[in-house]
N, C-alpha and C positions, 0 to 999 in steps of 0.2 A: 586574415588568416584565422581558424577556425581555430580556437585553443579545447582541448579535451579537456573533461571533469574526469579523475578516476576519484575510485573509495578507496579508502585505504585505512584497514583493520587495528591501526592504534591510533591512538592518541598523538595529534601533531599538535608544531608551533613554530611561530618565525624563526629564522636563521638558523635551520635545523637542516641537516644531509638525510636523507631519510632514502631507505632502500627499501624498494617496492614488493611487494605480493610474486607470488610464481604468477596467478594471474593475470595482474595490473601487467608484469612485465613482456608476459606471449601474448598480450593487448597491442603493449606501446609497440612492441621491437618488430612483432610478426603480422599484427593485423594493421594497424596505423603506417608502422615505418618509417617511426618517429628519427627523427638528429639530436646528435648532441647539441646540445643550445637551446631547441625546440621548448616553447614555454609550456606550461600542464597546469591543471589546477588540480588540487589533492581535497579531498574533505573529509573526515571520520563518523559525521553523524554529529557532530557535538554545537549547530547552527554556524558555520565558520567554513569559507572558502580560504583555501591557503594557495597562494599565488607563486610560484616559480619557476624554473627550469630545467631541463636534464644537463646533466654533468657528467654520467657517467653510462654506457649506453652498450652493453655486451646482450647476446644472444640468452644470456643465463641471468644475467643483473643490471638490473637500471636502477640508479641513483639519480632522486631529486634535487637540488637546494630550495628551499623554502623562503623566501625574500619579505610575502608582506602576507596578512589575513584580510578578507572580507566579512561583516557580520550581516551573515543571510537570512535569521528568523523573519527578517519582516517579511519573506516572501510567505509565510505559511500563516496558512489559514485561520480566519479567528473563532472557524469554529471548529471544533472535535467529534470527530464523525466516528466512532466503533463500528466495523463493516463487520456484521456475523452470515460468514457467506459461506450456503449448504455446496460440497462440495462438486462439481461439474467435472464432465469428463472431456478427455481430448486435451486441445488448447483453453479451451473455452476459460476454466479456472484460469491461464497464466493469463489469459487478455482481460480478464477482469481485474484480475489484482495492478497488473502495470498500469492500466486504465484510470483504476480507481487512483493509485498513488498518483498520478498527474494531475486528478480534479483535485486531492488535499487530504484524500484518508489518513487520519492516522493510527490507526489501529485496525487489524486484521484478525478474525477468528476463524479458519474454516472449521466448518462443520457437516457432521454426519447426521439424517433424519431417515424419516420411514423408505421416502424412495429416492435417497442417492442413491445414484448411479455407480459411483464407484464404493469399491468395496476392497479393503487392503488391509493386512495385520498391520500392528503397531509400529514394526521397526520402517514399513516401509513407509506406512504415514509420516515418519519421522523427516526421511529421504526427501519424499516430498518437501515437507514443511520448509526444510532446508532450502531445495531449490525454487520454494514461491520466495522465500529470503533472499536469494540472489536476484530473479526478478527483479525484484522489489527495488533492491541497491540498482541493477541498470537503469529502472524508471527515473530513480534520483537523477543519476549523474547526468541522463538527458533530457527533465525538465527544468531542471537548476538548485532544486532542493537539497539542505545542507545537513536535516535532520532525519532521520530515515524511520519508517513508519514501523512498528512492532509486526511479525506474522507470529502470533501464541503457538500454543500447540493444538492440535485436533480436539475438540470436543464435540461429545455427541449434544444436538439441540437445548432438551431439555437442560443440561447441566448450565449450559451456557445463559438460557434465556430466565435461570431460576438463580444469577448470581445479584448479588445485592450492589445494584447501583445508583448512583438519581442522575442518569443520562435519559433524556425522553426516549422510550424505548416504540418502536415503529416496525411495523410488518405490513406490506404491500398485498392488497386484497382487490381484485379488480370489481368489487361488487361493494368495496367499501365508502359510507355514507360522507368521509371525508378527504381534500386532499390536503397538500401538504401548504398552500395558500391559508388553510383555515385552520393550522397545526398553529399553537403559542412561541415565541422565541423560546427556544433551551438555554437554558441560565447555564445549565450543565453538559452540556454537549448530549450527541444525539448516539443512541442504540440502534442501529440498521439492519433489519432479518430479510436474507433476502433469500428464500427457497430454492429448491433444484428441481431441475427441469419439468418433473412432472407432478410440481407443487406441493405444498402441505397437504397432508392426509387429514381429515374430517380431525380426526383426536387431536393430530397437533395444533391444528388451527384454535379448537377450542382451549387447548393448553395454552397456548400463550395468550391469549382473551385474560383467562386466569391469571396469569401472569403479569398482567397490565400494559400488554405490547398493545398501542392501537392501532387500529385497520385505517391505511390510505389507500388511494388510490391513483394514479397518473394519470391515469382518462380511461375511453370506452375500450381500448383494447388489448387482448390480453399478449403480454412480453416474453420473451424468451430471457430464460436467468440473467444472463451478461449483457441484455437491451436493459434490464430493468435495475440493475444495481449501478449500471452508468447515467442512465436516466434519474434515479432517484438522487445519487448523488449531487449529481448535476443541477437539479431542481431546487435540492437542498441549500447548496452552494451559492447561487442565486438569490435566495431569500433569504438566508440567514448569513450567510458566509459573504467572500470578495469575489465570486464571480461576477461580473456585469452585466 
């Protein structure tokens, strides 16, 4: 029997009655069709599977008990991946970010550059940001991850690639002299720029050169945004991280 993971927006802990989200609950009641009995797992974000059952099971409120915790960190990655991803229109953004949270990102920046594609006032960027958040949280619940990866808020490129960090900072350049086999272990976790669709403009490029972002490459061919920030990831993960 397949037990669900939901999120669930505070703070839990064992032997706790805990009533769920408007959400979580036209999840369990309307979309699953869960039973009273029916086991669940709850997590907050805080590394920690919390293990129990429903108890209580109305159209409007579902009640958990919380019986035992599981400590989930160890499934997360040992390395720290900042994904600074220019942002894509369509789907294309939500399948990158759910994507990327499965390989182990934890950290999310979108970003605006010379030719993003999309183009939106503030509030609605906000909207956005919001629902790449919720993504996000679904990725967790169904790769198994207990801690849930930040999505910041909108910045445009330059402010983002000119903040002070010591993560190895990296921009994907298919003309560039190295890959990421010949890149040094990150002591500090790793910087990730990964362009929109119709790539960095001549200035940006040289901008983050300035900047100290260095040019990789994946091979001889040139990727589409969302081939190339799962790719990269992925390659990353492999070599420095617990991919196998």
């Amino acid at each position: 029997m397949r037990i669900p993971r939901i999120y669930h927006p505070s703070q839990l802990a064992t032997q706790q009655q805990v009533l769920l989200s408007d959400d979580a609950t036209g999840h369990i009641a309307r979309v699953l069709r869960l039973k009273e009995g029916h086991p669940v797992i709850l997590f907050c974000g805080d590394g920690f599977d919390y293990a129990g059952e429903i108890t209580t099971l109305t159209k409007r409120n579902v009640e958990v008990r919380l019986d035992s915790s599981n400590d989930k960190r160890q499934i997360e990655s040992p390395l720290h991946i900042h994904l600074g991803q220019v942002i894509s229109r369509g789907d294309k953004m939500d399948f990158t970010l759910q994507k990327s949270v499965e390989l182990g990102v934890d950290e999310i920046t979108p970003l605006l550059s010379a030719r993003c594609g999309v183009k939106l006032p503030p509030e609605r960027l906000e909207k956005k940001r919001q629902q790449w958040q919720k993504i996000v949280i679904s990725a967790c619940e169904q790769c198994g991850r207990a801690i849930i990866p930040t999505i910041n808020p909108v910045l445009e490129l330059n402010q983002w690639a000119s903040e002070q960090t010591n993560e190895l900072k990296l921009n994907l350049h298919p003309q560039a002299p190295y890959t990421i086999k010949s890149i040094p272990r990150p002591e500090q976790g790793i910087r990730l720029l990964i362009g929109p669709e119709g790539g960095l403009s001549e200035q940006e490029i040289t901008q983050m050169s300035d900047l100290a972002f260095a040019e990789i490459q994946l091979g001889p061919r040139i990727l589409r945004t969302e081939t190339a920030a799962l790719c990269a990831i992925s390659a990353l993960q492999s070599q420095f991280g617990d991919l196998a």
